[in-house]
KOLKOLPA-978950 format. One record per residue (C-alpha): residue in one letter; x, y, z; chain; residue number from 1. Coordinates in steps of 0.001 Angstrom, whole numbers, plus 500000, padded with zeros to 6 digits. Layout:
% KOLKOLPA-978950
{rec "A",{X,Y,Z},"A",NUM}
...
//
This chain:
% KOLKOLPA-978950
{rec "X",{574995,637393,174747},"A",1}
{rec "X",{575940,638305,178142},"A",2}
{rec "X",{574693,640007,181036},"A",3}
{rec "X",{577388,642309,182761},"A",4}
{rec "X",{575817,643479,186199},"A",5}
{rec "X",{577755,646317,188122},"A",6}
{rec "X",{577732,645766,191649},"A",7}
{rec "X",{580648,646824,193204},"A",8}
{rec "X",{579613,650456,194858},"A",9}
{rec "X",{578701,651768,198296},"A",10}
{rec "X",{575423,653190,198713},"A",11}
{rec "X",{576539,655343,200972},"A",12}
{rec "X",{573460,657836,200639},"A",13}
{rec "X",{571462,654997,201864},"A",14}
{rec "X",{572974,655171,204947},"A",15}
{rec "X",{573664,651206,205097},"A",16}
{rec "X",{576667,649376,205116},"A",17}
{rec "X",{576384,647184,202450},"A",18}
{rec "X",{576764,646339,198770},"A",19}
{rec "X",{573186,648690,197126},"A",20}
{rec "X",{572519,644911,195213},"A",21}
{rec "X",{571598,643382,198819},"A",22}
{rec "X",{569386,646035,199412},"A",23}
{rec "X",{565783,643831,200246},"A",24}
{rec "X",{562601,645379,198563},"A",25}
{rec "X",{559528,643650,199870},"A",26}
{rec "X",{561758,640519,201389},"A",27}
{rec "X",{564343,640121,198455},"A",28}
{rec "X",{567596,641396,197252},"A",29}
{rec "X",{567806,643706,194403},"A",30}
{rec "X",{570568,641076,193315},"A",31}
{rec "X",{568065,638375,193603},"A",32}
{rec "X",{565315,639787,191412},"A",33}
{rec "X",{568294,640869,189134},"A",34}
{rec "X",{569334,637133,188469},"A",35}
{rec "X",{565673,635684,188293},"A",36}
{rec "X",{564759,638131,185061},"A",37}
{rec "X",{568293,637930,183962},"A",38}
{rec "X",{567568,633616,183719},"A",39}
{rec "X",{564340,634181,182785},"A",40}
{rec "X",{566171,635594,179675},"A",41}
{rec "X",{568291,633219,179265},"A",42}
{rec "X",{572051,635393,179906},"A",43}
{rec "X",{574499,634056,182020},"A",44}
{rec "X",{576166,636558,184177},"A",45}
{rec "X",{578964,638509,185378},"A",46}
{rec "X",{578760,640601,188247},"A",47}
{rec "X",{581044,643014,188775},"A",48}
{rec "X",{582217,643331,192473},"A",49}
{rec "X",{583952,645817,194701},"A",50}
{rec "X",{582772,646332,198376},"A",51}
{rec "X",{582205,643715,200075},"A",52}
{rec "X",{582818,641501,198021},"A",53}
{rec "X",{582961,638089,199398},"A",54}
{rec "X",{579319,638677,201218},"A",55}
{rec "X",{578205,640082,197734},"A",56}
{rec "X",{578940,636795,195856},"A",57}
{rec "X",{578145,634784,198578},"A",58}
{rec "X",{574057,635347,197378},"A",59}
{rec "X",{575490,634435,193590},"A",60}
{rec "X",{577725,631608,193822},"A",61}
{rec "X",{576558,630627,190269},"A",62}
{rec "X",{577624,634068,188370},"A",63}
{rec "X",{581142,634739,187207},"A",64}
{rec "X",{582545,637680,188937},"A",65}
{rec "X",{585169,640024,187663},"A",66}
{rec "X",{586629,642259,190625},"A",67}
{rec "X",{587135,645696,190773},"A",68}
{rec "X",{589592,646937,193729},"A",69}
{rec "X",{589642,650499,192707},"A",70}
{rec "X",{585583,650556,192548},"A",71}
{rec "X",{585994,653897,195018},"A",72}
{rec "X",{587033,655734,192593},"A",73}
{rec "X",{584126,656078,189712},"A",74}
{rec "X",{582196,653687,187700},"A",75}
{rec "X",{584242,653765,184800},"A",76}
{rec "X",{586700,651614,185743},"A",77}
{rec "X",{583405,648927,187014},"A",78}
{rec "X",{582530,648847,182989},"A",79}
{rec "X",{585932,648703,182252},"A",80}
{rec "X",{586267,645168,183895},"A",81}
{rec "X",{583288,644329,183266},"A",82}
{rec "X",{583706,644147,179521},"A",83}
{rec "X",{587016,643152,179570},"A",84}
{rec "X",{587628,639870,177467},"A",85}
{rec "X",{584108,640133,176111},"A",86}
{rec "X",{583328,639591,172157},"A",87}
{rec "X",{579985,639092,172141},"A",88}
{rec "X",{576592,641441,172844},"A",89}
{rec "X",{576588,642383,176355},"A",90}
{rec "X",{573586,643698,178434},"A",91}
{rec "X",{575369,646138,181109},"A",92}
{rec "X",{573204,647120,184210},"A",93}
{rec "X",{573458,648843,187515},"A",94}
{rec "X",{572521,646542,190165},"A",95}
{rec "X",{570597,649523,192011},"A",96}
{rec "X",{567187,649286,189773},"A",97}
{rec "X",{563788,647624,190595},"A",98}
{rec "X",{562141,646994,187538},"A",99}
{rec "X",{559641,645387,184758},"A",100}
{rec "X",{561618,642758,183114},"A",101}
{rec "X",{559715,643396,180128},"A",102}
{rec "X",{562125,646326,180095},"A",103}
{rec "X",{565021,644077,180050},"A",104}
{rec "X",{563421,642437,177392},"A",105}
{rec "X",{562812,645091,174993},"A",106}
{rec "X",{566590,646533,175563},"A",107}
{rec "X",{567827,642729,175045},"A",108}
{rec "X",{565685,643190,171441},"A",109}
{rec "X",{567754,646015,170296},"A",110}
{rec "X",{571252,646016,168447},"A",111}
{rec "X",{572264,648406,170816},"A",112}
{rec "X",{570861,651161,173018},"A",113}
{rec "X",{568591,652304,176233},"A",114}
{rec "X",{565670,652241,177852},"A",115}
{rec "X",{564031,656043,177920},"A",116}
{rec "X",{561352,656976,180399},"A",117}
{rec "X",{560475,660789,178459},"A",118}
{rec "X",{560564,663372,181445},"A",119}
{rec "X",{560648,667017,181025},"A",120}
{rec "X",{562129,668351,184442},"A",121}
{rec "X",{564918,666134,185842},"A",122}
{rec "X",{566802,667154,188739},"A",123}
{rec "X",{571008,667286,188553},"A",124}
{rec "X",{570857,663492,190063},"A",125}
{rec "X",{569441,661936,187510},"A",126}
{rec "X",{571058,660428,184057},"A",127}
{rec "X",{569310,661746,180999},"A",128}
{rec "X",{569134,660688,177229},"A",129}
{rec "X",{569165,662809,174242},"A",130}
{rec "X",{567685,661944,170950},"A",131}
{rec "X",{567738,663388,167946},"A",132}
{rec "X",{566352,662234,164443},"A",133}
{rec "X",{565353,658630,166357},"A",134}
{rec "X",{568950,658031,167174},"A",135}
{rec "X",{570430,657951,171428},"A",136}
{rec "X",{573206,660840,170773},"A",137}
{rec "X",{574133,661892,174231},"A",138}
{rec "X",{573809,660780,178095},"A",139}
{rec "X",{574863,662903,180959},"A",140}
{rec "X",{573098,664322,184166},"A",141}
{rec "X",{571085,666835,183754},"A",142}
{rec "X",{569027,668910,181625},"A",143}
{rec "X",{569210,668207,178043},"A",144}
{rec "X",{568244,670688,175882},"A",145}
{rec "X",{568278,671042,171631},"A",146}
{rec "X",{566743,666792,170929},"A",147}
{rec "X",{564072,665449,169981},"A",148}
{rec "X",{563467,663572,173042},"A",149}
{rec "X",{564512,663779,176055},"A",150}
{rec "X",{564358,660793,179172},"A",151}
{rec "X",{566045,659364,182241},"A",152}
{rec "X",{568342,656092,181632},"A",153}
{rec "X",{566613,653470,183530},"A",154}
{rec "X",{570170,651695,183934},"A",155}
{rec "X",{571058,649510,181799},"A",156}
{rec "X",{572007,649149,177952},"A",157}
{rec "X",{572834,646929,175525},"A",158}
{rec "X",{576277,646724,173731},"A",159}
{rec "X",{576752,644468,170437},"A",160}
{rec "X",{579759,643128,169816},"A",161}
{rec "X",{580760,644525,166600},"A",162}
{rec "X",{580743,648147,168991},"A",163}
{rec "X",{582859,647132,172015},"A",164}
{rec "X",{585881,647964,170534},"A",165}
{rec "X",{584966,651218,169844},"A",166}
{rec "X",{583288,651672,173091},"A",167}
{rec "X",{586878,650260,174709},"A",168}
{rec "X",{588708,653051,173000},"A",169}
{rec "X",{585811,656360,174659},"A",170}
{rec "X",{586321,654636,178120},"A",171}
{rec "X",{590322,654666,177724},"A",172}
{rec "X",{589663,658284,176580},"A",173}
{rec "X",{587512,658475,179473},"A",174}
{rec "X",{587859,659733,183626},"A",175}
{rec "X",{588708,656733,185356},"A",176}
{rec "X",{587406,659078,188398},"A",177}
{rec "X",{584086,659642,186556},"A",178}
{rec "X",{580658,658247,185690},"A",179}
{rec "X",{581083,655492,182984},"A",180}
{rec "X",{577934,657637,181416},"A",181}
{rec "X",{580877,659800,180458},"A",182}
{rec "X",{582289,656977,177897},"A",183}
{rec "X",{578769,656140,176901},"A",184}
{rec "X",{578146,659662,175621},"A",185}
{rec "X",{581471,659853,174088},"A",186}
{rec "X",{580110,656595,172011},"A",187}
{rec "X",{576813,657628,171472},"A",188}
{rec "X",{577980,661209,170349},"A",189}
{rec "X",{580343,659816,167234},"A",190}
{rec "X",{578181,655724,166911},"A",191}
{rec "X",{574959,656703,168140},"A",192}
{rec "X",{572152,653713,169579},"A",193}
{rec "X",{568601,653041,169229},"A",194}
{rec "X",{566214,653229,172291},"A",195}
{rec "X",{563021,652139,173495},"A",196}
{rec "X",{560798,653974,175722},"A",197}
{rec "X",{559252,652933,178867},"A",198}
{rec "X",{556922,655237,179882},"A",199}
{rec "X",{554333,654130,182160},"A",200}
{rec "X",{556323,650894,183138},"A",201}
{rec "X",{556826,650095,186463},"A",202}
{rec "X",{561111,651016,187364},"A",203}
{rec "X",{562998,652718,189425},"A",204}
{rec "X",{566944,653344,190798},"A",205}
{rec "X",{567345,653513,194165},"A",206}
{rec "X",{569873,656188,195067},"A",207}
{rec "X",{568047,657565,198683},"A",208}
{rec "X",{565828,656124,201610},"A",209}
{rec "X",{562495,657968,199793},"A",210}
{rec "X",{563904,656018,196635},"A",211}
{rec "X",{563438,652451,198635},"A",212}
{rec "X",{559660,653721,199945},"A",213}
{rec "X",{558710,654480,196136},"A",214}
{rec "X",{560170,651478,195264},"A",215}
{rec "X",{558124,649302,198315},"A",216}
{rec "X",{554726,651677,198256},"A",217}
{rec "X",{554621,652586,194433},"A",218}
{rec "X",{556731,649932,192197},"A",219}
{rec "X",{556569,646280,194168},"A",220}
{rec "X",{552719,646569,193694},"A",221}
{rec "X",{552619,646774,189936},"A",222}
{rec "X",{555009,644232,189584},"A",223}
{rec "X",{553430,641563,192030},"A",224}
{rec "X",{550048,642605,191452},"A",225}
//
């Protein structure tokens, strides 16, 4: 099994000028906190790169990175080379999250699938995950309506091998100017994935400045208690 971490987009809504995975949340790098629970699992990594590059890998000179020039365009095309070569289970995760690693845990434990946090009233930012008769059958942004249950992606997912070729074939199918979520609910849609929910866990992406306060004021507590 494999970690693939996608890291090569601008956080441009941050207003910084850097890679979102150097982003420091109470004196660390998202990227560093993403490698320490990532070896505390035991996956070696790939890290998917884009802007900035060279400074980017310069805080991971152990991780194998696969490049992605064209990373303005969408995060499709990030997944795409991230999985390319692979034939084996894969973790995929966006490199913008502070979380539980418990959560990583539990999403490492399934055959494939999410991690759920059940909300009723997303905005249109945010990526949510329909369920219906306990199986993941869609992801997009948005409201959700007609499943079971409902809840925001916390970012990362787990892909087993015997799956990636089919996955391969909804991401050719796929925008390459689009969300890679696109693929994914392509997938999910015809394959469908388990899930685990995290509700009450400590997690959260970081997309906008009030997104690094929560993370510093609400989320850094509970996980350095």
């Amino acid at each position: 099994m494999r970690a693939v971490l996608l890291a090569a987009g601008v956080g441009r809504r941050l207003g910084d000028d850097k890679p979102k995975a150097l982003l420091e949340i109470g004196g660390r790098t998202l990227l560093s906190r993403h490698l320490e629970n990532l070896a505390g699992a035991g996956l070696p990594v790939r890290i998917v790169s884009g802007f900035m590059a060279e400074e980017l890998l310069a805080h991971a000179p152990d991780a194998e990175n696969r490049h992605n020039p064209e990373f303005r365009r969408g995060s499709l095309l990030s997944l795409a080379a991230g999985l390319e070569g692979l034939d084996e289970d894969v973790v995929v995760m966006d490199a913008d999250v502070l979380y539980d690693p418990a959560i990583l845990n539990d999403v490492i434990a399934l055959e494939r699938g999410f991690a759920i946090d059940p909300r009723t009233d997303p905005d249109e930012e945010e990526m949510m995950i329909g369920v219906q008769d306990g199986v993941v059958r869609a992801i997009r942004r948005g409201r959700l309506g007609g499943y079971d249950l409902v809840g925001e992606g916390v970012g990362f997912f787990k892909i087993d091998a015997a799956s990636l070729p089919a996955l391969r074939e909804a991401i050719q199918r796929a925008d390459p100017e689009g969300d890679y979520e696109a693929a994914l609910d392509a997938f999910v849609a015809e394959h469908g994935a388990g899930y685990v929910e995290v509700a009450g866990r400590p997690w959260t992406e970081i997309d906008f400045p009030e997104d690094v306060e929560r993370a510093e004021q609400e989320i850094l507590p509970l996980l350095n208690p």
